[in-house]
Structures are given as structure tokens and as C-alpha cells.
PyMOL Python script that loads the backbone (N, CA, C, O; Angstrom):
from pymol import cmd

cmd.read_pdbstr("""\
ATOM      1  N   UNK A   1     -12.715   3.697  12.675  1.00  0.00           N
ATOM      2  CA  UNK A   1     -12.009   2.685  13.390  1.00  0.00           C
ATOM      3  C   UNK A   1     -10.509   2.904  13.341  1.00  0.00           C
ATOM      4  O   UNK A   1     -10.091   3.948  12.840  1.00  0.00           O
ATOM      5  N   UNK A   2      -9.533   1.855  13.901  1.00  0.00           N
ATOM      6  CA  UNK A   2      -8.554   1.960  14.306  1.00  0.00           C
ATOM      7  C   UNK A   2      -7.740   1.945  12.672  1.00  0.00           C
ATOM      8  O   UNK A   2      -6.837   2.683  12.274  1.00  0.00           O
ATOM      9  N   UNK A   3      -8.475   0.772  11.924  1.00  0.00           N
ATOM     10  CA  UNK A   3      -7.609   0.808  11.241  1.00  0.00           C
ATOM     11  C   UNK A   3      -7.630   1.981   9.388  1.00  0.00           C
ATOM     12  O   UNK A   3      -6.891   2.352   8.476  1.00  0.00           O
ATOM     13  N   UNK A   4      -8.952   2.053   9.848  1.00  0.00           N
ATOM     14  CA  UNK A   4      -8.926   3.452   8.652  1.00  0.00           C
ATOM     15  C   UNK A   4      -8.575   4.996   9.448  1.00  0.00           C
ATOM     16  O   UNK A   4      -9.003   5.986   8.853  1.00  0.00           O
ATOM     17  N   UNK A   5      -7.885   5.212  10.645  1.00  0.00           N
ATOM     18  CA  UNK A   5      -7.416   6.452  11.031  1.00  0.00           C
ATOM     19  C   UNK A   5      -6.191   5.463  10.689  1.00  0.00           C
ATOM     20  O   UNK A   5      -6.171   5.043   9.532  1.00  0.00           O
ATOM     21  N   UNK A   6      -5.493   5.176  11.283  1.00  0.00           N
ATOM     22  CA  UNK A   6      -3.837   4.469  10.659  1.00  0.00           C
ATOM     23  C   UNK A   6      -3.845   5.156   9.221  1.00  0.00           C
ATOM     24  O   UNK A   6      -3.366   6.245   8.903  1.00  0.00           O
ATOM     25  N   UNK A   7      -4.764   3.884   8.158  1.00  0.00           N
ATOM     26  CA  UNK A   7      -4.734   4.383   6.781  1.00  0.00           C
ATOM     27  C   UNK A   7      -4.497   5.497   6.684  1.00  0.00           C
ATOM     28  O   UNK A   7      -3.422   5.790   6.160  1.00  0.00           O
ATOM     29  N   UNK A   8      -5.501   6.704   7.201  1.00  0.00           N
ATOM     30  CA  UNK A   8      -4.957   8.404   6.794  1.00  0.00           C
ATOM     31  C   UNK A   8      -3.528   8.651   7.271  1.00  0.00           C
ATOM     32  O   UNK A   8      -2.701   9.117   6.486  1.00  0.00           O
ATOM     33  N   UNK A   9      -3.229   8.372   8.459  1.00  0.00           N
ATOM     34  CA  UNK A   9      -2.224   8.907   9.064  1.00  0.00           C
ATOM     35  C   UNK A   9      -1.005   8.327   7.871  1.00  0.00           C
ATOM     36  O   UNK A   9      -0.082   9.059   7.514  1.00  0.00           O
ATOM     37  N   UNK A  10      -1.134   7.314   7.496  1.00  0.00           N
ATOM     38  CA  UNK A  10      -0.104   6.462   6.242  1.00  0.00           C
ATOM     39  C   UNK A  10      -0.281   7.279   4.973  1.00  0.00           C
ATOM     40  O   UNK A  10       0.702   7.792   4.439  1.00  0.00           O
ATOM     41  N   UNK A  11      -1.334   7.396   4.546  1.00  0.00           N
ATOM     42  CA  UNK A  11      -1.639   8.577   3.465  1.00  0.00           C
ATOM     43  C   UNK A  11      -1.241  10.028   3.866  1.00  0.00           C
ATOM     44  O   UNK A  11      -1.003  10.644   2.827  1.00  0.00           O
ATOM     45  N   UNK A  12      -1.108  10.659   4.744  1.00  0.00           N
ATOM     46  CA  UNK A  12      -1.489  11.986   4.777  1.00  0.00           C
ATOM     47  C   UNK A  12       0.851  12.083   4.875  1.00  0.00           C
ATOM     48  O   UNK A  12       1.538  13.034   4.502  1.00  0.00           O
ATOM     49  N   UNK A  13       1.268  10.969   5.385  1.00  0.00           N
ATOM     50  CA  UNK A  13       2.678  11.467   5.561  1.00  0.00           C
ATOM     51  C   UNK A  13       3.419  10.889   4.193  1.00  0.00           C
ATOM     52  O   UNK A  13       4.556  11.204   3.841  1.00  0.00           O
ATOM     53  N   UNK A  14       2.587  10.030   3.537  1.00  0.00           N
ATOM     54  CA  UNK A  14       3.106   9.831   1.863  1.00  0.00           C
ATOM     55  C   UNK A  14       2.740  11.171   0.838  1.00  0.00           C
ATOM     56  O   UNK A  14       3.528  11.478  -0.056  1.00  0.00           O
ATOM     57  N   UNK A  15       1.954  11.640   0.976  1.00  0.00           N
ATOM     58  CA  UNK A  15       1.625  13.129   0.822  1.00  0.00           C
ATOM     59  C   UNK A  15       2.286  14.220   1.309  1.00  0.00           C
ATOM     60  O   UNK A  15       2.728  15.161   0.651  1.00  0.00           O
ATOM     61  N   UNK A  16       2.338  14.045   2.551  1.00  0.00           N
ATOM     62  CA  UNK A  16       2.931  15.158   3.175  1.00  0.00           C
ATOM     63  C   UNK A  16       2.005  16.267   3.272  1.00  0.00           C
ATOM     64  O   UNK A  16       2.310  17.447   3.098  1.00  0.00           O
ATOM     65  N   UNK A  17       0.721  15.769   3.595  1.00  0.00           N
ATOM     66  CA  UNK A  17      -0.478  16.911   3.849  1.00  0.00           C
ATOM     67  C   UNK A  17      -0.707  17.177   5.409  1.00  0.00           C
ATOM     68  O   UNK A  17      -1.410  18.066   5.888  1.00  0.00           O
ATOM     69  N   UNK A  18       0.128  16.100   6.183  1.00  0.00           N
ATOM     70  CA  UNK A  18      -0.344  15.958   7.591  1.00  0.00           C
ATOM     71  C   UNK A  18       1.341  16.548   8.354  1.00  0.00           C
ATOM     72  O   UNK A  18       1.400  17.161   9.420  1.00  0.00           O
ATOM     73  N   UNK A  19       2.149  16.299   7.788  1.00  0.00           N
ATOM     74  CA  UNK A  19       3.113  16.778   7.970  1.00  0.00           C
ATOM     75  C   UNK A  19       4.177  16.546   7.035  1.00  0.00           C
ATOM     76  O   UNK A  19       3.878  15.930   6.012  1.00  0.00           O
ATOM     77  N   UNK A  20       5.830  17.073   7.255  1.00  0.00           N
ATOM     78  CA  UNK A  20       6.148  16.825   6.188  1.00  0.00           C
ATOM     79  C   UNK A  20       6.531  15.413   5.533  1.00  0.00           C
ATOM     80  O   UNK A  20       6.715  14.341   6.110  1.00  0.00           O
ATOM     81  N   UNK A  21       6.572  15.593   4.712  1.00  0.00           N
ATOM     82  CA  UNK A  21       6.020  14.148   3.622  1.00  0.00           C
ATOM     83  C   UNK A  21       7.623  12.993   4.855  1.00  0.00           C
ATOM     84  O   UNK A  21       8.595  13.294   5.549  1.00  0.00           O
ATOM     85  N   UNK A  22       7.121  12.089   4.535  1.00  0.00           N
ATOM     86  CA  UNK A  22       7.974  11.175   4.910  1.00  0.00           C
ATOM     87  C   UNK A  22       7.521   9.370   4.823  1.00  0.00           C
ATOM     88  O   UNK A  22       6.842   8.782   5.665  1.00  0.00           O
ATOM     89  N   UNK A  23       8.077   8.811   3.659  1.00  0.00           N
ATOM     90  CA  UNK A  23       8.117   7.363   2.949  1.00  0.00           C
ATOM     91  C   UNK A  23       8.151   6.460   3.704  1.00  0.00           C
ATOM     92  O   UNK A  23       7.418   5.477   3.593  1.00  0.00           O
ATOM     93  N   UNK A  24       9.163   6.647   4.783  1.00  0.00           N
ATOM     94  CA  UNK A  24       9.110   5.593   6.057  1.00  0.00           C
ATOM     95  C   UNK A  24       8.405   5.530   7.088  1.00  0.00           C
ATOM     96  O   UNK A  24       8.507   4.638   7.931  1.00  0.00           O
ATOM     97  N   UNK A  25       7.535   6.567   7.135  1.00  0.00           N
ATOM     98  CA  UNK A  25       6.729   6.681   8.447  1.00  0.00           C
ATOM     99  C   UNK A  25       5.607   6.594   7.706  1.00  0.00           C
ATOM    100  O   UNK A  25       4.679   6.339   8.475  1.00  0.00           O
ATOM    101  N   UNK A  26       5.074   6.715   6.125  1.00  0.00           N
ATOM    102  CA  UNK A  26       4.037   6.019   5.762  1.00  0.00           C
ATOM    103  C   UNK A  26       4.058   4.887   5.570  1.00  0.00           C
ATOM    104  O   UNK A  26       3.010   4.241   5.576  1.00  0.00           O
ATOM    105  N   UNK A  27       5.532   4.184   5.292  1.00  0.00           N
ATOM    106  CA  UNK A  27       5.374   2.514   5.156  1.00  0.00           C
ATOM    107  C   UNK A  27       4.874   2.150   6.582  1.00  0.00           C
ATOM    108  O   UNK A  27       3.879   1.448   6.767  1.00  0.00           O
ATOM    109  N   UNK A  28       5.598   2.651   7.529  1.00  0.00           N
ATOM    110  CA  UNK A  28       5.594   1.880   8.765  1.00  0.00           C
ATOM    111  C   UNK A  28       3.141   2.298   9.180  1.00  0.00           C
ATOM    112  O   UNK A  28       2.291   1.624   9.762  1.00  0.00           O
ATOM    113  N   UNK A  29       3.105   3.210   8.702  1.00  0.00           N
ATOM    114  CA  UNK A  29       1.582   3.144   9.465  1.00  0.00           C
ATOM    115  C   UNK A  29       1.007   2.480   7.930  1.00  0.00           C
ATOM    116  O   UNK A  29       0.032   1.731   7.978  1.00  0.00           O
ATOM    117  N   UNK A  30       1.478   2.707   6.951  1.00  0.00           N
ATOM    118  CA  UNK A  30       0.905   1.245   6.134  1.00  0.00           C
ATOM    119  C   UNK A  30       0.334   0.165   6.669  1.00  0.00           C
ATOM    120  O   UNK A  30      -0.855  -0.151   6.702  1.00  0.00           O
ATOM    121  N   UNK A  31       1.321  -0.398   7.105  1.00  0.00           N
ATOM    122  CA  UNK A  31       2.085  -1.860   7.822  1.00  0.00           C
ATOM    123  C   UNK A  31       0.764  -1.638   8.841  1.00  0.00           C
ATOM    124  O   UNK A  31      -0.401  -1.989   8.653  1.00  0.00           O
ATOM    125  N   UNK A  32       1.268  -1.037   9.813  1.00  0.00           N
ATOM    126  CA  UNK A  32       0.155  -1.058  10.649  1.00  0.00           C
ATOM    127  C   UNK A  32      -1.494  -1.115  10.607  1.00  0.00           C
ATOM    128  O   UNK A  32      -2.167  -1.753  11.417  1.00  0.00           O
ATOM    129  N   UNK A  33      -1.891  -0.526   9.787  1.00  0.00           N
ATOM    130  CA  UNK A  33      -3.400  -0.803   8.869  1.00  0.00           C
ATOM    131  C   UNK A  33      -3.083  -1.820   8.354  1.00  0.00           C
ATOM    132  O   UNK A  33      -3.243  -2.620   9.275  1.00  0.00           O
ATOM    133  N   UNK A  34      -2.797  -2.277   7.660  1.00  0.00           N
ATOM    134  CA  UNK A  34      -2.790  -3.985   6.984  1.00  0.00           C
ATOM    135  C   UNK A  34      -2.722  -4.939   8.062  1.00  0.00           C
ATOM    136  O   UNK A  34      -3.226  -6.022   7.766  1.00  0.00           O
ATOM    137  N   UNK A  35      -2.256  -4.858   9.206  1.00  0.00           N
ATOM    138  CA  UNK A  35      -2.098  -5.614  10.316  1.00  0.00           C
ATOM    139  C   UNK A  35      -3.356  -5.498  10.695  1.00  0.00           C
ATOM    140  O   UNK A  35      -3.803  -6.615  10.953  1.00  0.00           O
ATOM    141  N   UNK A  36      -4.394  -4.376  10.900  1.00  0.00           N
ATOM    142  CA  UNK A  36      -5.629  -4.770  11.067  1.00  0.00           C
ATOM    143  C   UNK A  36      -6.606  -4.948  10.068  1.00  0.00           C
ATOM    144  O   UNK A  36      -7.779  -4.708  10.356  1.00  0.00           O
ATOM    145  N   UNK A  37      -6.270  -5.376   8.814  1.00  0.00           N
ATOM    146  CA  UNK A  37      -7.108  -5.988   7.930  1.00  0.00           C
ATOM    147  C   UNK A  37      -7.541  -4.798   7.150  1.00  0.00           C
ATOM    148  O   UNK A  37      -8.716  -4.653   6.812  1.00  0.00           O
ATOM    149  N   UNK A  38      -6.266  -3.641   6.757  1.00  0.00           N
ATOM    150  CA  UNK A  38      -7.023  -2.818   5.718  1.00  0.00           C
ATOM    151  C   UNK A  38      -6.519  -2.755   4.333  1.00  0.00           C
ATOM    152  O   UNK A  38      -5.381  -2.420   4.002  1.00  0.00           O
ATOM    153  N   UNK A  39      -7.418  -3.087   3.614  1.00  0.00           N
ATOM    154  CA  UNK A  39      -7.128  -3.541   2.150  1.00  0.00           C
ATOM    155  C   UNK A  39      -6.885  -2.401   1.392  1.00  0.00           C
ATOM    156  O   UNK A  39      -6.690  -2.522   0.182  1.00  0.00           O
ATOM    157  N   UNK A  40      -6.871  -1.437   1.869  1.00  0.00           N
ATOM    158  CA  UNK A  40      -6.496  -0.017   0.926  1.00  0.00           C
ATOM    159  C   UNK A  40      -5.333  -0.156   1.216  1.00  0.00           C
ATOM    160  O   UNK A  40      -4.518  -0.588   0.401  1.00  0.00           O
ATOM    161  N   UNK A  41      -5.040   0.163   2.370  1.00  0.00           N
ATOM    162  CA  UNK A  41      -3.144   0.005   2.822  1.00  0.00           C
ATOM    163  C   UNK A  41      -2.490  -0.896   2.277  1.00  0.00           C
ATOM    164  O   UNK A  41      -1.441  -0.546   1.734  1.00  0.00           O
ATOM    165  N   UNK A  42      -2.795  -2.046   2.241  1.00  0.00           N
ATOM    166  CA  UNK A  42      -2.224  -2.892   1.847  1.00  0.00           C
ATOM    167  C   UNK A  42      -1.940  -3.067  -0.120  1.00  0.00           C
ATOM    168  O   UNK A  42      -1.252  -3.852  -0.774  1.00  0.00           O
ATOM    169  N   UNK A  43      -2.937  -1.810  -0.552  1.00  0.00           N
ATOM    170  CA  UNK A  43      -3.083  -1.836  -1.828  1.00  0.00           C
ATOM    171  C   UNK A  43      -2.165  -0.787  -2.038  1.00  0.00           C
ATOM    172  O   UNK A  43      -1.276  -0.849  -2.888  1.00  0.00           O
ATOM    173  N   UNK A  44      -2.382   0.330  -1.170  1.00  0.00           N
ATOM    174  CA  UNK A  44      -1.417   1.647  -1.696  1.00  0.00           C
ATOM    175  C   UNK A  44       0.179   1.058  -1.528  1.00  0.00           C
ATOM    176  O   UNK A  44       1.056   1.330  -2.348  1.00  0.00           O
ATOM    177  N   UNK A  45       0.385   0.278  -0.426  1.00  0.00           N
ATOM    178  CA  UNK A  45       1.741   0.046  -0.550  1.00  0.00           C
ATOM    179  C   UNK A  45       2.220  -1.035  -1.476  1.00  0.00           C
ATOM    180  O   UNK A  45       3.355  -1.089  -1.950  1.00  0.00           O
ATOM    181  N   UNK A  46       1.207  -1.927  -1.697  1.00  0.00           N
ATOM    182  CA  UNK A  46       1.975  -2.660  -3.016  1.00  0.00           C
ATOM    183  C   UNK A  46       2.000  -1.997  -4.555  1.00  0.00           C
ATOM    184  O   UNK A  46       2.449  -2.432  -5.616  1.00  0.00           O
ATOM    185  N   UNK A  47       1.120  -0.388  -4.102  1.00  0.00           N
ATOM    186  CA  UNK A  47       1.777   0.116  -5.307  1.00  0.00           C
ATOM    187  C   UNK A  47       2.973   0.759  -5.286  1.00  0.00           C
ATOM    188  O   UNK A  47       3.512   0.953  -6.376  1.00  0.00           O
ATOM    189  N   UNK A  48       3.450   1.091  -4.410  1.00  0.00           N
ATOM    190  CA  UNK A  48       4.887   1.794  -3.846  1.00  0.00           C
ATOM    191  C   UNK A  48       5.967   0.932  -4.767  1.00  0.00           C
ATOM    192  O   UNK A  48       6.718   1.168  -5.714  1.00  0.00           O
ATOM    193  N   UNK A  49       5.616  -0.188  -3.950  1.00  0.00           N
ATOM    194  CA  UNK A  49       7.168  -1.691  -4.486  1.00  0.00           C
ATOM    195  C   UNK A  49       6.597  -1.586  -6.190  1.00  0.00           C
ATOM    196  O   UNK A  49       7.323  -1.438  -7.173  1.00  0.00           O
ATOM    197  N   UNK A  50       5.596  -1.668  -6.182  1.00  0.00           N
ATOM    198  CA  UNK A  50       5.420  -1.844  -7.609  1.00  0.00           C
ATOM    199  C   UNK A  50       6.280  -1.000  -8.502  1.00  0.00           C
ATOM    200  O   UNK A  50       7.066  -1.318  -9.395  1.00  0.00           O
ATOM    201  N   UNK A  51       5.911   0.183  -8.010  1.00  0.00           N
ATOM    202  CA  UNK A  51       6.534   1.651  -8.913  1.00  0.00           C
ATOM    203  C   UNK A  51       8.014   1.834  -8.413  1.00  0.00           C
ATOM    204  O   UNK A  51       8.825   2.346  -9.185  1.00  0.00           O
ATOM    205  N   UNK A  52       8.416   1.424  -7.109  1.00  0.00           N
ATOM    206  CA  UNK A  52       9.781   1.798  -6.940  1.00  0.00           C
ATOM    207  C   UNK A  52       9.573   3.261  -5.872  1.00  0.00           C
ATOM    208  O   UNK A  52      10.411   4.099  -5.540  1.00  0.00           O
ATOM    209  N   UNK A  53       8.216   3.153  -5.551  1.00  0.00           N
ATOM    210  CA  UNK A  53       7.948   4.744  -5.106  1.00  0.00           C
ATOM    211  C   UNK A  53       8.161   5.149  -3.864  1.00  0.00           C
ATOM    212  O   UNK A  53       7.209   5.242  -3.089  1.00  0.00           O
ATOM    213  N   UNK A  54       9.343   5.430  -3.505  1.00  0.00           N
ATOM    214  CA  UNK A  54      10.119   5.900  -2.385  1.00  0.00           C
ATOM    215  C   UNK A  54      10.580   4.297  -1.492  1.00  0.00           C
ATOM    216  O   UNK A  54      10.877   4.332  -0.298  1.00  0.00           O
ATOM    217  N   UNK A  55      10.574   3.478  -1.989  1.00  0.00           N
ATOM    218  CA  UNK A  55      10.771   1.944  -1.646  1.00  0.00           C
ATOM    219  C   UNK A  55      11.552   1.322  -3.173  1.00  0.00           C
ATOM    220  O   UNK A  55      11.394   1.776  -4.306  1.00  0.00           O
ATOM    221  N   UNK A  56      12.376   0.206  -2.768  1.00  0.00           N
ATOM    222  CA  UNK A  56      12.993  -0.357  -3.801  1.00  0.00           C
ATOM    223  C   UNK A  56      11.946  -0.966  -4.285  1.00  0.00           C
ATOM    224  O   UNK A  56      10.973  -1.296  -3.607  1.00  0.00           O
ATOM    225  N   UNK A  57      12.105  -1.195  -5.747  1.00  0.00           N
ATOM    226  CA  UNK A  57      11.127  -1.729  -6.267  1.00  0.00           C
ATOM    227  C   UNK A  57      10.904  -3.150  -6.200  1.00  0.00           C
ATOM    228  O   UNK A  57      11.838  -3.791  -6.681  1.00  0.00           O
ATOM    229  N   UNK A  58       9.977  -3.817  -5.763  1.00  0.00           N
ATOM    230  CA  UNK A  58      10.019  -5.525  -5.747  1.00  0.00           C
ATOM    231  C   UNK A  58       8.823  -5.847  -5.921  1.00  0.00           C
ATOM    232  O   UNK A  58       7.820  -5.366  -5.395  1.00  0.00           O
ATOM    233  N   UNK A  59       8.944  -6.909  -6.883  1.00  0.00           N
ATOM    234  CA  UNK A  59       7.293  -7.067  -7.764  1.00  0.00           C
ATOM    235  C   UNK A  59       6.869  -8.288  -6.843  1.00  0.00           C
ATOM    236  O   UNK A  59       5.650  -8.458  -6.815  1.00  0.00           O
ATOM    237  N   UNK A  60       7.589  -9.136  -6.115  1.00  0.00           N
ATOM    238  CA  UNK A  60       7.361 -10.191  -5.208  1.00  0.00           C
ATOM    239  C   UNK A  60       6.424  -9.367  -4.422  1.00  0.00           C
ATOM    240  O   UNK A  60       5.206  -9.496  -4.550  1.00  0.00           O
ATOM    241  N   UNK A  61       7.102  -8.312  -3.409  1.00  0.00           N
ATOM    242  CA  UNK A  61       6.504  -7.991  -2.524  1.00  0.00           C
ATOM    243  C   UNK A  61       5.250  -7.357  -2.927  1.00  0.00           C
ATOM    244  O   UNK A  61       4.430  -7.295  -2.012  1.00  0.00           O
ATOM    245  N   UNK A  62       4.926  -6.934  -3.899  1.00  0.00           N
ATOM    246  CA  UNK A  62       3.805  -5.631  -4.610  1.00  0.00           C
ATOM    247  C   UNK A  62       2.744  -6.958  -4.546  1.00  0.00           C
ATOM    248  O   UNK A  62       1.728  -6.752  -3.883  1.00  0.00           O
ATOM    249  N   UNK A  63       2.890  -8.410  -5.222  1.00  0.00           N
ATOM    250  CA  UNK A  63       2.099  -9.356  -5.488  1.00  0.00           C
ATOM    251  C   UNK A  63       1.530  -9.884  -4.252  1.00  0.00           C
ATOM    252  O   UNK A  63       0.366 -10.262  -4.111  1.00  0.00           O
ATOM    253  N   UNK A  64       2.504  -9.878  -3.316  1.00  0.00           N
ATOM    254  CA  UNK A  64       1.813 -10.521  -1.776  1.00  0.00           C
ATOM    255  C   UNK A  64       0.878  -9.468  -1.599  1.00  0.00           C
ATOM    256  O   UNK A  64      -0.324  -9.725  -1.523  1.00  0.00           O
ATOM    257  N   UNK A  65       1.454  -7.921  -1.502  1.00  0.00           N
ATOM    258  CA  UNK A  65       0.568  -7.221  -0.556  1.00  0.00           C
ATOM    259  C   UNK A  65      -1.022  -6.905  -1.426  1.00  0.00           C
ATOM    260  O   UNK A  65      -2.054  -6.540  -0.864  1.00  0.00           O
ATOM    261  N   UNK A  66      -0.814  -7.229  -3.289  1.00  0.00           N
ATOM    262  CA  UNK A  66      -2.173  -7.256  -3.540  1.00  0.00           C
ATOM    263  C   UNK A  66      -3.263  -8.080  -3.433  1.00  0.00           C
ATOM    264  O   UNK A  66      -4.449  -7.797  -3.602  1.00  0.00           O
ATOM    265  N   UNK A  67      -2.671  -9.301  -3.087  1.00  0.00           N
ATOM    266  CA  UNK A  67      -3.163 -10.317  -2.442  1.00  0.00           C
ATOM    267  C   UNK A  67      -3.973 -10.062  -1.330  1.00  0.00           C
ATOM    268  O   UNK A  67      -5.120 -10.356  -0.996  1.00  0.00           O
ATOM    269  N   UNK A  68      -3.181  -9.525  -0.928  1.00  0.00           N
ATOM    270  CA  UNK A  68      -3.719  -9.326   0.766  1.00  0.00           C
ATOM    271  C   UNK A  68      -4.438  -8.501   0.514  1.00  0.00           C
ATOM    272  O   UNK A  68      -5.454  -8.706   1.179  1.00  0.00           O
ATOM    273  N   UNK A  69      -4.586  -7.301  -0.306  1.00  0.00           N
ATOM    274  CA  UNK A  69      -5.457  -6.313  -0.630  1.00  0.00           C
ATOM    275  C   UNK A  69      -6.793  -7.379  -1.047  1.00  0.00           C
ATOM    276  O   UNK A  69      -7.669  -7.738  -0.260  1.00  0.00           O
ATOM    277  N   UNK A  70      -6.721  -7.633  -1.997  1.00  0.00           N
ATOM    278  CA  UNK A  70      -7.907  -8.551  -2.320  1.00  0.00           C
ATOM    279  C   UNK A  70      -8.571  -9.361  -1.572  1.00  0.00           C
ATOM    280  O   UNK A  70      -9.786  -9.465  -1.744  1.00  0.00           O
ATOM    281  N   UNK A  71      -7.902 -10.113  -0.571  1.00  0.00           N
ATOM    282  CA  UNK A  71      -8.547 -10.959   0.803  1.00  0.00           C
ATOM    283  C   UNK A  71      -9.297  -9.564   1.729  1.00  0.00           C
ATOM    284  O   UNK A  71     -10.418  -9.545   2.238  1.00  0.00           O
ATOM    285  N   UNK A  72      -8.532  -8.764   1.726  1.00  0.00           N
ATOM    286  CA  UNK A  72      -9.363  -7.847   2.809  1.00  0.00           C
ATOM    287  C   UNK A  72     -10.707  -6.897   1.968  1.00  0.00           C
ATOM    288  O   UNK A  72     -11.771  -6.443   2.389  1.00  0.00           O
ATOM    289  N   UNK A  73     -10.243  -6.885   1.021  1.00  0.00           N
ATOM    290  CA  UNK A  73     -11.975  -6.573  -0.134  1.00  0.00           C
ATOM    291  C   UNK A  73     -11.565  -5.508  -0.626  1.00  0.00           C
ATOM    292  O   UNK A  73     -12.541  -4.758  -0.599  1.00  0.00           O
ATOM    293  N   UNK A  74     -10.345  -4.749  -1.251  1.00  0.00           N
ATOM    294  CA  UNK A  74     -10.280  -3.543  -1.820  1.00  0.00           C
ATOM    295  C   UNK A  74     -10.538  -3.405  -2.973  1.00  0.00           C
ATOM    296  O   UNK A  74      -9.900  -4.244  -3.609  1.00  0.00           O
ATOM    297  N   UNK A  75     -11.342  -2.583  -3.825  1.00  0.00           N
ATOM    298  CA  UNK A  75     -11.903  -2.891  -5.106  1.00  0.00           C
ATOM    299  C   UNK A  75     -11.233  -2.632  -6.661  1.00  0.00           C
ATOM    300  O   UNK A  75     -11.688  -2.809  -7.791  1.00  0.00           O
ATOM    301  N   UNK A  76      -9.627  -2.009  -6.033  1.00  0.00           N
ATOM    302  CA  UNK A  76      -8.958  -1.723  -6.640  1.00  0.00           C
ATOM    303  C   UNK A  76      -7.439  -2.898  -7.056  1.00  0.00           C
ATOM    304  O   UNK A  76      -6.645  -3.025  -7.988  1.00  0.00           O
ATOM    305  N   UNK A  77      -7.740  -3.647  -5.535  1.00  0.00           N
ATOM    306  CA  UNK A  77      -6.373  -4.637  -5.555  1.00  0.00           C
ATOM    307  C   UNK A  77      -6.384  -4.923  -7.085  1.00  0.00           C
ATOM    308  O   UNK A  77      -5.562  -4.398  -7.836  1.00  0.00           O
ATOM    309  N   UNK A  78      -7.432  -5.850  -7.549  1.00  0.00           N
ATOM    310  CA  UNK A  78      -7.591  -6.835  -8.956  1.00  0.00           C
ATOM    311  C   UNK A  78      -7.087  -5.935 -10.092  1.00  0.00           C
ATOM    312  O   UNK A  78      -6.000  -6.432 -10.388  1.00  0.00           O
ATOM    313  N   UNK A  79      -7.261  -5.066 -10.742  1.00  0.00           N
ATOM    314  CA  UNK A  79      -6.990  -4.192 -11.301  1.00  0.00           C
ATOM    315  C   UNK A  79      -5.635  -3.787 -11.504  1.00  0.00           C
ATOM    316  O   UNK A  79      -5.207  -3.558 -12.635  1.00  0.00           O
ATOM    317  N   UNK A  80      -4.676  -3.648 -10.094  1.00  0.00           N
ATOM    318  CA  UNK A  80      -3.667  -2.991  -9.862  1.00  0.00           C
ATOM    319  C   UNK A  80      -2.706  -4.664  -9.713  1.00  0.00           C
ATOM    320  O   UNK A  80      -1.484  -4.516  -9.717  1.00  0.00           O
ATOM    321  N   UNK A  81      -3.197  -6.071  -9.597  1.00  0.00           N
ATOM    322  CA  UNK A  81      -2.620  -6.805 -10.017  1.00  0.00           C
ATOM    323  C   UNK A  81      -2.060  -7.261 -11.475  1.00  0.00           C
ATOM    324  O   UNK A  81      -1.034  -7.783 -11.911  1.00  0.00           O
ATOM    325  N   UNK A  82      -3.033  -6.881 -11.880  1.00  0.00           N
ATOM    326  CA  UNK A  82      -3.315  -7.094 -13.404  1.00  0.00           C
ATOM    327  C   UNK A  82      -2.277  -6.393 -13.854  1.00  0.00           C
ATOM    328  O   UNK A  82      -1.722  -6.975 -14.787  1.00  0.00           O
ATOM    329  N   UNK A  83      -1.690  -5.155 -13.501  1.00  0.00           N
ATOM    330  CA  UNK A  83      -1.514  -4.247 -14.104  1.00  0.00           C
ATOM    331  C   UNK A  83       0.198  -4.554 -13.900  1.00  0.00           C
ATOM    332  O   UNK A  83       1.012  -4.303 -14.789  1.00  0.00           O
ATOM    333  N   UNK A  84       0.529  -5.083 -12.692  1.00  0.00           N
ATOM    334  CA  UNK A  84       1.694  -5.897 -12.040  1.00  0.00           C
ATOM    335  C   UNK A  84       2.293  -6.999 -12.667  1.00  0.00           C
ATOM    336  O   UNK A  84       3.519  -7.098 -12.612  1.00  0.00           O
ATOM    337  N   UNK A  85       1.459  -8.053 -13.402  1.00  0.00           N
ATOM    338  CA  UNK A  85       1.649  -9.287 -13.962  1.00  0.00           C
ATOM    339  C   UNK A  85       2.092  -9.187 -15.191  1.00  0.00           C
ATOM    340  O   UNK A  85       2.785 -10.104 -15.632  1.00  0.00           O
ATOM    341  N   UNK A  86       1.665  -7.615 -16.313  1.00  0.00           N
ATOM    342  CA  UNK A  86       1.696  -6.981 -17.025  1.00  0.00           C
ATOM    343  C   UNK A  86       3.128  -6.592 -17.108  1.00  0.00           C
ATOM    344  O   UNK A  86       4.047  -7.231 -17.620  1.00  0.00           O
ATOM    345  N   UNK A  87       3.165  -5.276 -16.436  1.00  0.00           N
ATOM    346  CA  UNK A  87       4.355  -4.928 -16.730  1.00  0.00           C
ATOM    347  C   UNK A  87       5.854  -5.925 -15.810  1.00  0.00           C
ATOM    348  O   UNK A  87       6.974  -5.416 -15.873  1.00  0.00           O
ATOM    349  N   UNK A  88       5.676  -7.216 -15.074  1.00  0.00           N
ATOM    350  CA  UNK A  88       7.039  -8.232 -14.973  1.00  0.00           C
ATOM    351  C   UNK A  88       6.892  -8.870 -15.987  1.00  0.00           C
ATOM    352  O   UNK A  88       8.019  -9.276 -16.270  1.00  0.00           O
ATOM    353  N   UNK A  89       5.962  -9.330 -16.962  1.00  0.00           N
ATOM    354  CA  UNK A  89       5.962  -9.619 -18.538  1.00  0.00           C
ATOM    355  C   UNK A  89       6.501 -11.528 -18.028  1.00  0.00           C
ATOM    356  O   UNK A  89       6.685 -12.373 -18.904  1.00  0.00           O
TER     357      UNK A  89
END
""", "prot")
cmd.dss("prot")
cmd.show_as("cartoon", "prot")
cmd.util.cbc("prot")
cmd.orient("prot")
């Protein structure tokens, strides 16, 4: 579907396996998969803010988007919240 080809295309340019690597053009097809309800996207990029990883770091934003990970069913959101709540102490 529409929104797990997005997902790769968001993965493959945070990698840089699809071309060369580039942070903003995986946020932006992030964004775009989460707009159609994909809970991986929405999980990989609230680990980005989380870590600071090629994005400023913001634990606000990391908490919404695991949220949203978790509403859309990713089996990893819960885990990677936990792990968020943890280290803002």
C-alpha cells in the first residue's frame, strides 16, 4: 500500500540505501506515512527527536509521535516510550 512504500522510501533515504542518505527528505516521507496511519513511521521518527538523530532533540515531540505509533498498532511504540519517560527522568 501507499503507506508502507512511503515508509521504505523514509527508511531507505535515512539510510541512504536508496539514495544518498538525506534526514530531511526522510522526515518529510516520515510525515507522509504517519499521515496515512503508519505506526512504524511514526515510531522511527519519534526515535529521531528522541535521540537528537539528525533532528533537534525534543522529548515532547518523540512522546506525541509514540503515541501515535501506538494508536496505529506498532509493536515497538510501548517499549520505545518507556524507554523516553526513562531517560527525561
Amino acid at each position: 500500500g501507499v503507506k508502507e512504500a512511503e515508509h521504505c522510501i523514509a527508511l531507505g533515504y535515512k539510510e541512504g540505501s536508496i539514495a544518498e542518505k538525506s534526514i530531511e527528505l526522510a522526515v518529510l516521507w516520515y510525515e507522509k506515512a504517519i499521515s496515512h496511519r503508519n505506526g512504524m513511521s511514526a515510531n522511527n521518527l519519534a526515535l529521531m527527536y528522541m535521540n537528537g538523530e539528525g533532528v533537534v532533540k525534543n522529548f515532547k515531540q518523540a512522546e506525541q509521535l509514540f503515541l501515535c505509533a501506538l494508536n496505529y498498532g506498532d509493536p515497538n511504540a510501548m517499549d520505545n516510550l518507556v524507554s523516553l519517560y526513562l531517560a527525561s527522568g
